[in-house]
C-alpha positions in Angstrom: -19.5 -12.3 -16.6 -19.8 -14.6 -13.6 -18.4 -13.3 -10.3 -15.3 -15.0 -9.6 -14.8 -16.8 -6.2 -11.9 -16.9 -4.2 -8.8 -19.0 -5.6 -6.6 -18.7 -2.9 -4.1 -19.6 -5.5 -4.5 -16.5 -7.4 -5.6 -14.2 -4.1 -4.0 -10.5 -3.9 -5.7 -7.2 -2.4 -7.5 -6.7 -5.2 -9.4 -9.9 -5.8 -10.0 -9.6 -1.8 -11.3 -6.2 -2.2 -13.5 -7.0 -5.4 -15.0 -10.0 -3.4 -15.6 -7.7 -0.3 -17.5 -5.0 -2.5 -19.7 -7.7 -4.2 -17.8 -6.5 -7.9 -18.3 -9.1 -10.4 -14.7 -9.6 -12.4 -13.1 -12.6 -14.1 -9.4 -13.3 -13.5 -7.0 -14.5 -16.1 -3.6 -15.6 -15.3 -0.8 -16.1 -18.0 2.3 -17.3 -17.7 4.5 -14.3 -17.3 8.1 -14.4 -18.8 10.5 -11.5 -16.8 12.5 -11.1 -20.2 9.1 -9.6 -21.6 9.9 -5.4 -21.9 6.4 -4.6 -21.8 4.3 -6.1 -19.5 1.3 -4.5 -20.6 1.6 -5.5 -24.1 2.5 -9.1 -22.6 -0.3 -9.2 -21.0 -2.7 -8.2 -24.4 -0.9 -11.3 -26.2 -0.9 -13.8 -23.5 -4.7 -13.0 -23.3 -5.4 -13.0 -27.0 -7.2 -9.6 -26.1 -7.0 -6.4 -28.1 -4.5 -3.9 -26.6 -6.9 -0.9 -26.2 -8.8 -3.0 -23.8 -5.9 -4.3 -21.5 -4.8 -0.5 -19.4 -1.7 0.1 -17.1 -1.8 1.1 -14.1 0.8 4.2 -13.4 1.6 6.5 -10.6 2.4 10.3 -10.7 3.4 12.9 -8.6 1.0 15.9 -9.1 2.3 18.6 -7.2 3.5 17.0 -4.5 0.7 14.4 -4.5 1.1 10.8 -6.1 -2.0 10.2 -8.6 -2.9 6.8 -10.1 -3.2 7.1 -14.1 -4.9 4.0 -15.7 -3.9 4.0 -19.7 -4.2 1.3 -22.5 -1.3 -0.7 -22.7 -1.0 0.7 -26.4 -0.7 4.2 -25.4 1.0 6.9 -23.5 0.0 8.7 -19.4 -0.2 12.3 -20.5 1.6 13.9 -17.5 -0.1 17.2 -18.6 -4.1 16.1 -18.7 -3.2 14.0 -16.0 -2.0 16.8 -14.5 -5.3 19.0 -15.3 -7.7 15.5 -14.3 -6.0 16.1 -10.9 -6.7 20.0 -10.3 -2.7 20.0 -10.4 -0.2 22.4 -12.0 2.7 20.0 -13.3 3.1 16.0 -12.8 5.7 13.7 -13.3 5.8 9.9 -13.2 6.4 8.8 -9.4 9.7 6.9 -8.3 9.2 3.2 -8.7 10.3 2.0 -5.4 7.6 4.9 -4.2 5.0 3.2 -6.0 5.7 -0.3 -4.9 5.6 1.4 -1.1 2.3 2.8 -1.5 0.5 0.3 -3.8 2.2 -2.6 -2.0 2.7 -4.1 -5.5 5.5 -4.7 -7.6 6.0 -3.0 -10.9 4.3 -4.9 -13.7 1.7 -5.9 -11.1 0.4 -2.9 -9.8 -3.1 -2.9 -9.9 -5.6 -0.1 -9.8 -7.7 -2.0 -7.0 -6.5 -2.6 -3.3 -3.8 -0.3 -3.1 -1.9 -0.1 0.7 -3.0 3.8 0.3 -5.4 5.4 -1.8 -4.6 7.8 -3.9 -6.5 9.7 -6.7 -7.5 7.4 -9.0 -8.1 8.5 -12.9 -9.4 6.4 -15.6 -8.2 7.3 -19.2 -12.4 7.8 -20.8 -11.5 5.4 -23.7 -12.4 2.7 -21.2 -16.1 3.6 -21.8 -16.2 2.1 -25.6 -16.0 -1.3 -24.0 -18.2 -3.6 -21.6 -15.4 -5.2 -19.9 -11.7 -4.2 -19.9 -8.7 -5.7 -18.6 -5.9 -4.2 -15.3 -3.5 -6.4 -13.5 -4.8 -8.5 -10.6 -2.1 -7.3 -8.5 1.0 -9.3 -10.1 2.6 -9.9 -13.0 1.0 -12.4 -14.5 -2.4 -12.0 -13.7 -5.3 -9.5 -15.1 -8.9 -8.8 -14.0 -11.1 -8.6 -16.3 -14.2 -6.0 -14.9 -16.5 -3.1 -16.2 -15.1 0.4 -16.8 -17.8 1.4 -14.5 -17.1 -1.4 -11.5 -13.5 -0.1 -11.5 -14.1 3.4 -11.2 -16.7 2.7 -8.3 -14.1 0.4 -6.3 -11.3 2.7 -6.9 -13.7 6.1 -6.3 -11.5 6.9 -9.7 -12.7 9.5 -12.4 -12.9 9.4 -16.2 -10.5 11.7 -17.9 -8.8 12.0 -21.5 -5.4 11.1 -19.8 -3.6 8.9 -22.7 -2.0 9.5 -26.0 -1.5 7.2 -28.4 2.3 6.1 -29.5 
């Protein structure tokens, strides 16, 4: 995988911040159509890429404390090992005009990478059964493609059992 170099046409925090750390990624942009109801699942087709190997990026509040959970787009956060992951009693999914504010992305774009604040960061462990997967760029249409271990490191994220399947 060859390190991408700055499109401006495609540039968002997360490129910026992946070109800043020296993170080789690919980006893939798709035409994104706003009637989709899953843009994670969009996302998987548009790619041609299995769906355990595109992951969502969601936000919780963990006791007071909003926590990023990254899933496969064919799954399910699990508020409860979330919960555990984040040395917290109880979480529930955050407000989404809360997690445009801190992200600084839009819903169905938020990506893991170059967040406005940073926040917790957990990586559901299923990530680790592939050399590359696939999180939004940081709008909806467009994915970056990275290793499991690159976006941990960027993100000072952790590996957790955090998703169940559908």
């Amino acid at each position: 995988m060859a390190k991408k170099k700055a499109d401006h046409s495609i540039g968002t925090p997360a490129t910026t911040l992946l070109e800043q750390r020296g993170i080789p990624y690919t980006a893939h942009g798709y035409v994104h159509d706003p009637a989709a109801p899953n843009f994670g699942e969009e996302a998987a087709r548009e790619l041609g890429v299995e769906p355990d190997r595109v992951f969502k990026t969601l936000l919780a509040d963990a006791d007071g404390q909003l926590v990023v959970g990254i899933v496969p787009v064919n799954g399910l956060l699990d508020l409860k090992a979330l919960a555990k992951a984040a040395g917290a009693k109880k979480a529930v999914m955050a407000d989404p005009s809360l997690a445009e504010r801190k992200t600084g992305y839009v819903v169905g774009g938020i990506s893991p990478i170059g967040q406005k604040t940073h926040l917790p960061t957990f990586l559901d462990e299923s990530a680790e059964l592939f050399d590359t997967i696939f999180v939004s760029g940081g709008r909806r249409g467009f994915d970056i493609e990275l290793a499991p271990l690159d976006l941990l490191s960027v993100t000072d994220g952790a590996a957790a059992e955090i998703a169940k399947t559908t």
